[in-house]
C-alpha positions as CSV (number, residue, x, y, z in Angstrom):
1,X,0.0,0.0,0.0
2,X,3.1,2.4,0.6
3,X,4.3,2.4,-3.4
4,X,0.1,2.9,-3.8
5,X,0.0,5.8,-1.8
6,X,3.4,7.8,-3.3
7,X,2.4,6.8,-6.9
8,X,0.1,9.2,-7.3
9,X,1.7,12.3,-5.5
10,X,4.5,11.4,-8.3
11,X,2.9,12.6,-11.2
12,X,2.4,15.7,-9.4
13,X,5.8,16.2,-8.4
14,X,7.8,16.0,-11.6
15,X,4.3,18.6,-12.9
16,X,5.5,20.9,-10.3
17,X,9.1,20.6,-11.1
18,X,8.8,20.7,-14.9
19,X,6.6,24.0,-14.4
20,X,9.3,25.9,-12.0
21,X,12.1,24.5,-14.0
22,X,13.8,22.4,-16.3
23,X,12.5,19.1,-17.0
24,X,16.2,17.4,-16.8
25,X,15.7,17.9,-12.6
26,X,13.0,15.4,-12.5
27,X,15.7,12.5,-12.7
28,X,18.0,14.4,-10.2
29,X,15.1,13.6,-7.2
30,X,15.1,10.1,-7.5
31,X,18.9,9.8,-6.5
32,X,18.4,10.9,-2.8
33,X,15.0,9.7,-2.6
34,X,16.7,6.1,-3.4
35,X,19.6,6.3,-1.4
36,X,17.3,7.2,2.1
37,X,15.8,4.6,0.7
38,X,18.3,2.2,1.1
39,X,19.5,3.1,4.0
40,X,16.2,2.7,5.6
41,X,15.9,-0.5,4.5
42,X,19.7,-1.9,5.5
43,X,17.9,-1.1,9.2
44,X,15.0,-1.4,9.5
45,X,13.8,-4.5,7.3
46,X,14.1,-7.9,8.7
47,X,15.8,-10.9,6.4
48,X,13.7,-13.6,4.7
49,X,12.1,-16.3,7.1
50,X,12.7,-19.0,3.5
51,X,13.8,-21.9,5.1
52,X,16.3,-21.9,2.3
53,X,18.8,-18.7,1.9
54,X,19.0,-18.0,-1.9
55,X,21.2,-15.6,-4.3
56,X,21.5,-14.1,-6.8
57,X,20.5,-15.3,-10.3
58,X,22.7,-13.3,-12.0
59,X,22.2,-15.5,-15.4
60,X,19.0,-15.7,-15.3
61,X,18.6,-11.9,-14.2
62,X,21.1,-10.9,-17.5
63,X,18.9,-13.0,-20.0
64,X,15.5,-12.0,-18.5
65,X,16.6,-7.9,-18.9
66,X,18.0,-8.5,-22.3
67,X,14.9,-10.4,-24.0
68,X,12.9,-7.9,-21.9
69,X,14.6,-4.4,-23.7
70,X,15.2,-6.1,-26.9
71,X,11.6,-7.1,-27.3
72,X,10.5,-3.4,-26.3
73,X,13.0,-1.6,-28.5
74,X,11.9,-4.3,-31.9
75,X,8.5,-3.2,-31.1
76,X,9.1,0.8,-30.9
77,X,11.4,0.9,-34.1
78,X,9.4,-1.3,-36.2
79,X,6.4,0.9,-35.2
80,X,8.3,4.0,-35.8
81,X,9.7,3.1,-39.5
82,X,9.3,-0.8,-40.5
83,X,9.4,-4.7,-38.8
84,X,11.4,-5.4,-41.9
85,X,14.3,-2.9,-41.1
86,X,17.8,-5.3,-40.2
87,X,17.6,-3.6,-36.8
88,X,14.9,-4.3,-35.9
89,X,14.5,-7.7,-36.7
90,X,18.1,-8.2,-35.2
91,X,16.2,-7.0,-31.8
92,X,13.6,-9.2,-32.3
93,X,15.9,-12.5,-32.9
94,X,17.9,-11.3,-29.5
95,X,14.5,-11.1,-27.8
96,X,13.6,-14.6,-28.4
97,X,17.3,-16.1,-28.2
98,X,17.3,-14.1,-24.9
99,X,13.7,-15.5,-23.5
100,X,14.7,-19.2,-24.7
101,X,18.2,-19.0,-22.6
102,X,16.5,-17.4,-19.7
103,X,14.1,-20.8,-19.7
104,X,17.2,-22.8,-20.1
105,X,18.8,-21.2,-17.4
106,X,16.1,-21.1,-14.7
107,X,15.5,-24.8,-15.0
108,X,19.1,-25.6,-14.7
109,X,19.6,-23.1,-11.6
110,X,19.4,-24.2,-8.0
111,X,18.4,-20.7,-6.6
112,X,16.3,-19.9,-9.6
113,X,15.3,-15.8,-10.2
114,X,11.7,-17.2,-11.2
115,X,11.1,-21.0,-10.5
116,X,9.3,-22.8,-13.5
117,X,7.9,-25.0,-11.4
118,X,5.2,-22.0,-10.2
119,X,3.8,-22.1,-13.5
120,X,2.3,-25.9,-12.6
121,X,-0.1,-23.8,-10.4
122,X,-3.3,-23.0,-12.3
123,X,-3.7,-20.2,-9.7
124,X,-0.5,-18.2,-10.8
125,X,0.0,-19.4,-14.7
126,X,-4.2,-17.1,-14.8
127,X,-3.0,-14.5,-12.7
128,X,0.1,-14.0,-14.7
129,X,-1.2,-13.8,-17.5
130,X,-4.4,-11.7,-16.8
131,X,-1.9,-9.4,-15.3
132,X,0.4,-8.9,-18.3
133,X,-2.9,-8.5,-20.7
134,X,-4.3,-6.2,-18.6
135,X,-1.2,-4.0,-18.0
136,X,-0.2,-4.4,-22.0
137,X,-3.6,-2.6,-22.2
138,X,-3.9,-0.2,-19.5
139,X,-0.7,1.2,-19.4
140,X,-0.7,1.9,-23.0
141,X,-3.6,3.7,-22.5
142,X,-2.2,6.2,-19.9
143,X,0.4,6.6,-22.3
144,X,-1.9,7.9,-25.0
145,X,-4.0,9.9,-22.3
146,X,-1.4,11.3,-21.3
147,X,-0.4,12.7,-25.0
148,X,-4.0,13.1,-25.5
149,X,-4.3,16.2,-22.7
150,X,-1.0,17.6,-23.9
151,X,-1.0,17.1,-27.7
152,X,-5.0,18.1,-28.0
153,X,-6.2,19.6,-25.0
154,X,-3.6,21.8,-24.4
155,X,-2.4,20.8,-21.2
156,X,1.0,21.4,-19.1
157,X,2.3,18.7,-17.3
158,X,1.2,19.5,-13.9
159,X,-2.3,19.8,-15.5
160,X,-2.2,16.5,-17.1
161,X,-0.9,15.6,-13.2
162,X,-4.0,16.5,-11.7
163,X,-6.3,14.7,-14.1
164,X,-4.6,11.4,-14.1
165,X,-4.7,11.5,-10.4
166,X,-8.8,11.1,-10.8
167,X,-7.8,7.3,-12.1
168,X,-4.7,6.9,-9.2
169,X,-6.8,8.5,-6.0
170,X,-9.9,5.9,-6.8
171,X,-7.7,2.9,-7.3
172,X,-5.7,3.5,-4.2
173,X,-8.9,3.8,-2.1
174,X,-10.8,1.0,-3.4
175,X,-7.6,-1.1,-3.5
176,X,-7.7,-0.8,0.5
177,X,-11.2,-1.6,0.3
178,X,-10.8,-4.5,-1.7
179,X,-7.6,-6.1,0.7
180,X,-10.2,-5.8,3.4
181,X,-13.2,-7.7,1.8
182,X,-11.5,-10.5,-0.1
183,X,-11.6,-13.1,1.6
184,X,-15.4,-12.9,1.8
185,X,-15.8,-12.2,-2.1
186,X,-14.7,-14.3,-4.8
187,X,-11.0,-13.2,-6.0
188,X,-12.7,-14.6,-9.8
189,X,-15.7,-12.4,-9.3
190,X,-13.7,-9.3,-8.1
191,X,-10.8,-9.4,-11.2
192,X,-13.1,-9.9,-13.4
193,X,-15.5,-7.1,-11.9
194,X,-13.3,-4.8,-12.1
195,X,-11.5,-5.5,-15.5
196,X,-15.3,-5.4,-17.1
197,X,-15.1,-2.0,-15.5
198,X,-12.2,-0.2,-16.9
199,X,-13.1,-2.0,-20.6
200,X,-16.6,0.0,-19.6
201,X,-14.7,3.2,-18.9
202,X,-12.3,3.1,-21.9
203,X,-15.3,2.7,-24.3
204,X,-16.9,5.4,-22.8
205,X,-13.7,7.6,-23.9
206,X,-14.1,6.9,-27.8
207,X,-16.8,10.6,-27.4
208,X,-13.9,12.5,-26.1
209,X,-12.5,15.1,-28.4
210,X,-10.7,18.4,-28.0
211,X,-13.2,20.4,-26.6
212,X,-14.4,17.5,-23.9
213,X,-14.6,19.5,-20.6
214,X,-12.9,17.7,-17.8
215,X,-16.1,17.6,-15.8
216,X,-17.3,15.0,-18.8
217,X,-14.0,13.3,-18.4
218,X,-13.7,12.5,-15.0
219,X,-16.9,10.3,-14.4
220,X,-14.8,8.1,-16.8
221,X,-11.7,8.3,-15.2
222,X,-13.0,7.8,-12.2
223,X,-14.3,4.5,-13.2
224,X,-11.1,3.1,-14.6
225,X,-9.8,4.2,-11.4
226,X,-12.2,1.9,-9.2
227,X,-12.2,-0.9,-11.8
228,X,-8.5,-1.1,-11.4
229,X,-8.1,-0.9,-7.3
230,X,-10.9,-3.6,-7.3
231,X,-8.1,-6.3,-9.4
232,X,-4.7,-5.3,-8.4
233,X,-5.0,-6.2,-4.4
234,X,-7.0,-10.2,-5.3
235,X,-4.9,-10.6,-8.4
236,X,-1.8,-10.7,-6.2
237,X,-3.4,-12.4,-3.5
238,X,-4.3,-14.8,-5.7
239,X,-1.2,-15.3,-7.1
240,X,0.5,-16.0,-3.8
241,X,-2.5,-18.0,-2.0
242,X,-1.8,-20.4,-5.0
243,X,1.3,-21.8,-4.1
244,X,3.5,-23.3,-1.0
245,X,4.3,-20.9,1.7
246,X,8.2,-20.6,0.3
247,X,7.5,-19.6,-2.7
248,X,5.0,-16.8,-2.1
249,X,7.6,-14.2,-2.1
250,X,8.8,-15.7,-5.9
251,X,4.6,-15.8,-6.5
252,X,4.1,-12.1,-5.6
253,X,7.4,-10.9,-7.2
254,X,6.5,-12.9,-10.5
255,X,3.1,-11.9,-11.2
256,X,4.6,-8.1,-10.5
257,X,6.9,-9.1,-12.8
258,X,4.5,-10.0,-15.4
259,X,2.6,-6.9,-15.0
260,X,6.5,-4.9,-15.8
261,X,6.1,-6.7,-18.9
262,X,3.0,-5.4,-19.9
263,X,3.3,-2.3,-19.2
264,X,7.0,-1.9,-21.0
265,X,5.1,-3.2,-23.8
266,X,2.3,-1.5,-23.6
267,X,3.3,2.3,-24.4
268,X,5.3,0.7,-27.3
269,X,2.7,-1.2,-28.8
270,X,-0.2,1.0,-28.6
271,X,2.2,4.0,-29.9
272,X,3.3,2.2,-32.7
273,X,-0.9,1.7,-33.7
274,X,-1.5,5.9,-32.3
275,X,1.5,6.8,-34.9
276,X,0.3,4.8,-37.6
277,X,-3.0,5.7,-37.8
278,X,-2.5,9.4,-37.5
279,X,0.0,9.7,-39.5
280,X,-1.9,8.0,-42.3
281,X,-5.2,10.4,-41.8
282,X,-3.4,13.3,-41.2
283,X,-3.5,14.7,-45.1
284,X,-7.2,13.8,-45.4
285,X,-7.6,16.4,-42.2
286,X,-5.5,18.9,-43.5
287,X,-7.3,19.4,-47.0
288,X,-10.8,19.3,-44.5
289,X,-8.9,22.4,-42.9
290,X,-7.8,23.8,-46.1
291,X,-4.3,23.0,-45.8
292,X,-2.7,22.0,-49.1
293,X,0.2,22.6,-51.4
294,X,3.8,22.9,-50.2
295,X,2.8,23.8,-46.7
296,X,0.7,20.3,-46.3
297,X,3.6,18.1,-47.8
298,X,6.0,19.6,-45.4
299,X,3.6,19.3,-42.2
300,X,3.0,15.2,-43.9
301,X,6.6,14.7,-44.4
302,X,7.5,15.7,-41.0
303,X,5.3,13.3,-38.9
304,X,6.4,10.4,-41.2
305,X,9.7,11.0,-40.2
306,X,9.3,12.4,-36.8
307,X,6.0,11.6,-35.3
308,X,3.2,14.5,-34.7
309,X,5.0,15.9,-31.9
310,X,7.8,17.7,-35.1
311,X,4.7,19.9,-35.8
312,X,5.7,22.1,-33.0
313,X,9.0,22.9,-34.7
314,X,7.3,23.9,-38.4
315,X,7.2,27.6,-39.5
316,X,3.3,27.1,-40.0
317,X,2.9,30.6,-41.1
318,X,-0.8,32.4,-40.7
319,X,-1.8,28.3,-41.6
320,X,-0.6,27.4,-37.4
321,X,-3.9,26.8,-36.3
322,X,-5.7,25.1,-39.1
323,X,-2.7,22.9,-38.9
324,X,-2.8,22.2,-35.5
325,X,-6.4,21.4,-35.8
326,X,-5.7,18.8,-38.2
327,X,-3.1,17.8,-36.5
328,X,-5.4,17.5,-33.2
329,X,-8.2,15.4,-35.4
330,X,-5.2,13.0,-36.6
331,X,-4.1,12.1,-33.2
332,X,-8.2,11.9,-32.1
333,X,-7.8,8.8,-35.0
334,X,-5.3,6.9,-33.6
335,X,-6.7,7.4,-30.3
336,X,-9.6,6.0,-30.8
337,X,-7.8,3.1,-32.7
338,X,-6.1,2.6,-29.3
339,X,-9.0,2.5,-27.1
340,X,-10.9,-0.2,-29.2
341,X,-7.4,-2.3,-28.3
342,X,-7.1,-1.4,-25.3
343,X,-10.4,-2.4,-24.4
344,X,-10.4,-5.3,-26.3
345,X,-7.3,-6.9,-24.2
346,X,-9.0,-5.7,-20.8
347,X,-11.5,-7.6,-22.0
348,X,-10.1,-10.3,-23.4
349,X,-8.3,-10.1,-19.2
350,X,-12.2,-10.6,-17.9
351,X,-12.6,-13.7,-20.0
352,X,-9.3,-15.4,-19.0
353,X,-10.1,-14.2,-15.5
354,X,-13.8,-16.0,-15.5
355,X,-12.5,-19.2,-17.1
356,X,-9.2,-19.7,-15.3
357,X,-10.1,-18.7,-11.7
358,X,-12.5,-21.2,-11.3
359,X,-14.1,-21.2,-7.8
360,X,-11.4,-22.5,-5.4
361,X,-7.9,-21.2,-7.2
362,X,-6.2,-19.7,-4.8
363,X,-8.4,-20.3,-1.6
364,X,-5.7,-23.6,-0.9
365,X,-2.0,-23.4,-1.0
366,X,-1.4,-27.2,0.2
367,X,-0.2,-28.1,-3.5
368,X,3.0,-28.7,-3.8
369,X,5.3,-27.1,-6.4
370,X,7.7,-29.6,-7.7
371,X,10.4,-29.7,-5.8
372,X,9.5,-29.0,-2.6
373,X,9.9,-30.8,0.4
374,X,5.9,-31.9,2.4
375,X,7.8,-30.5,5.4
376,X,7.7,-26.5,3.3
377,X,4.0,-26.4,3.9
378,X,2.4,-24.7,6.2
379,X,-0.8,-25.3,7.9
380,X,-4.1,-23.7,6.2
381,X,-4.7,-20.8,8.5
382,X,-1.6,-19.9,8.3
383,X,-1.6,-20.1,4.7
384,X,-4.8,-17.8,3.9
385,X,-3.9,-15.5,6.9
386,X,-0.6,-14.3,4.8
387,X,-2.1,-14.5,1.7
388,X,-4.3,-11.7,2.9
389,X,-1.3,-9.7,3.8
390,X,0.5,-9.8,1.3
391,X,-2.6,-8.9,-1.3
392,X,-3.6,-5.8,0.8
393,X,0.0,-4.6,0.3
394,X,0.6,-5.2,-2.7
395,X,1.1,-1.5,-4.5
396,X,-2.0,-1.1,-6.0
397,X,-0.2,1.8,-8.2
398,X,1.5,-0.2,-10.6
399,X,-1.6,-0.8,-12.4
400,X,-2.1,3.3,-11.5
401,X,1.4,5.0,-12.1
402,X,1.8,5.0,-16.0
């Protein structure tokens, strides 16, 4: 719940810095914030109760970050120009070399990073994949809003800030909510709930255009907000509940993992779709504003090459506005292209969520992971009692930051 509650003042922060000065400070406050930090945490929090003392997978942590950026990179620069370019398939033949070593090496490894053996769990192989769906779409989205309030609305930073934190506030108060009331609702029935919500709210957001008041907007946002504090807390409940008592630390770490994943992916996918399609409807909007000749193929050339964002840097002429109209409409295109995807994998989450959490996933960790010693597990009350715990703090704001 900590990381929930400073997630949304973070937003905020960098707003208020980019406003009073440059934006280049917003990675100098990090340092010291990190390095208290650490500090606080060489004191204050106790060691692992694993029956087992593990290290480092330094393999398996090397092969996991490289099929991890490489994938992300392939994806952006085949978005940006082509998936045929040498470089990017290069990045793309790293990223699956990368993930198939990284397999290798964790089943060969006696203190693995991410034990295999968790995926034999039906609890944690659906929550781990719900989760990296659902983040893939979400936090792609927040990456478009976020360009949607400054590219079309006009917005500063610290603007944008305050409207995103609609979506961060309500998930952070229903996530504490939801902690508290799990165990007597369905974790199936409260995922999928709430995933069913934000696809709900994200439809809702195909109307908006440049002139939608923030009044209209924030019903919306506020709903995405409570759809995603009512899955984050059960999902990694769920996750952990799933399997033996030493592995719920990997559980919880992995299906946090999972949700990185999607959300690296997530900006670079669903940018890749906002570019394409504005890009490509951007000179049927500029003849609509009567924007042609030399003035036009200059305004198209630029985004091909650069993205919208190389407007900005155009002599437009007495032509500025009608081209930042068009401009504006183009982007309204491919935002809308993103929402229908967007929803369509939150969605798609719900579905997995209804047919793979059956009733009784995650209610009984007395499986045993391959591997593992009948002596690991612990007894049942035990069991659910931590699984509680650790769901009500998980941080509710990575599905929230973007």
């Amino acid at each position: 719940m900590a990381g929930g509650r400073a997630r949304p003042l973070g937003g905020v922060l960098a707003g208020t810095i980019i406003s009073s000065v440059s934006w280049r400070w917003i990675f100098l406050v990090p340092l010291p914030v990190a390095l208290v930090a650490v500090v606080i945490a060489l004191r204050a929090l106790p060691e692992s109760r694993a029956p087992r003392a593990g290290r480092l997978d330094w393999p398996g942590q090397i092969t996991a970050a490289l099929a991890i950026t490489a994938l992300v990179y392939g994806v952006i620069e085949g978005g940006a120009g082509s998936f045929g370019d040498s470089q990017v398939l290069a990045a793309l033949a790293v990223a699956v070399i990368s993930g198939a070593l990284f397999v290798v090496v964790e089943r060969r490894s006696a203190h693995p990073m991410l034990d295999l053996a968790l995926f034999r769990s039906p609890g944690f192989t659906a929550t781990a994949l719900v989760a990296m769906i659902m983040f893939l779409g979400m936090i792609g989205f927040f990456f478009v809003l976020s360009l949607y309030f400054g590219m079309v609305q006009r917005l500063d930073t610290l603007g944008t800030a305050w409207r995103l934190l609609v979506i961060t506030g309500a998930a952070l108060v229903v996530s504490g909510v939801a902690g508290r009331v799990m165990h007597r609702l369905s974790p199936r029935l409260m995922i999928t709930t709430g995933l069913l919500m934000v696809t709900a709210a994200m439809l809702t957001l195909l109307g908006a255009d440049a002139g939608t008041s923030f009044g209209s907007l924030s019903w919306r946002l506020l709903l995405l907000g409570l759809g995603m504090g009512l899955v984050t807390t059960p999902m990694t409940a769920t996750a952990v509940a799933s399997v033996p008592h030493p592995l719920a630390g990997m559980a919880a770490a992995g299906n946090n993992a999972f949700r990185q994943v999607g959300g690296a992916l997530g900006p670079a996918v669903l940018g890749a779709l906002l570019t394409s399609r504005a890009v490509s409807s951007l000179p049927g909007h500029l003849a609509d504003a009567g924007v042609d000749g030399a003035l036009a193929g200059q305004v198209t050339d630029a985004t091909r090459d650069s993205g919208l964002g190389a407007v900005g840097s155009l002599a437009l002429g007495p032509q500025a506005g009608q081209v930042f109209g068009a401009v504006g409409d183009a982007f309204l295109d491919g935002m809308r292209l993103c929402l229908i995807v967007s929803a369509g994998l939150t969605f798609l989450a719900a579905v997995l969520a209804f047919v793979l959490l059956h009733p009784g996933v995650g209610r009984n960790r007395s499986t045993r992971v391959a591997g593992e010693p009948a002596a690991a597990r612990v007894p049942e009350p035990a069991r659910t009692r931590e699984a509680g715990e650790v769901g009500e703090a998980d941080e509710v704001g990575t599905g929230a930051s973007a």
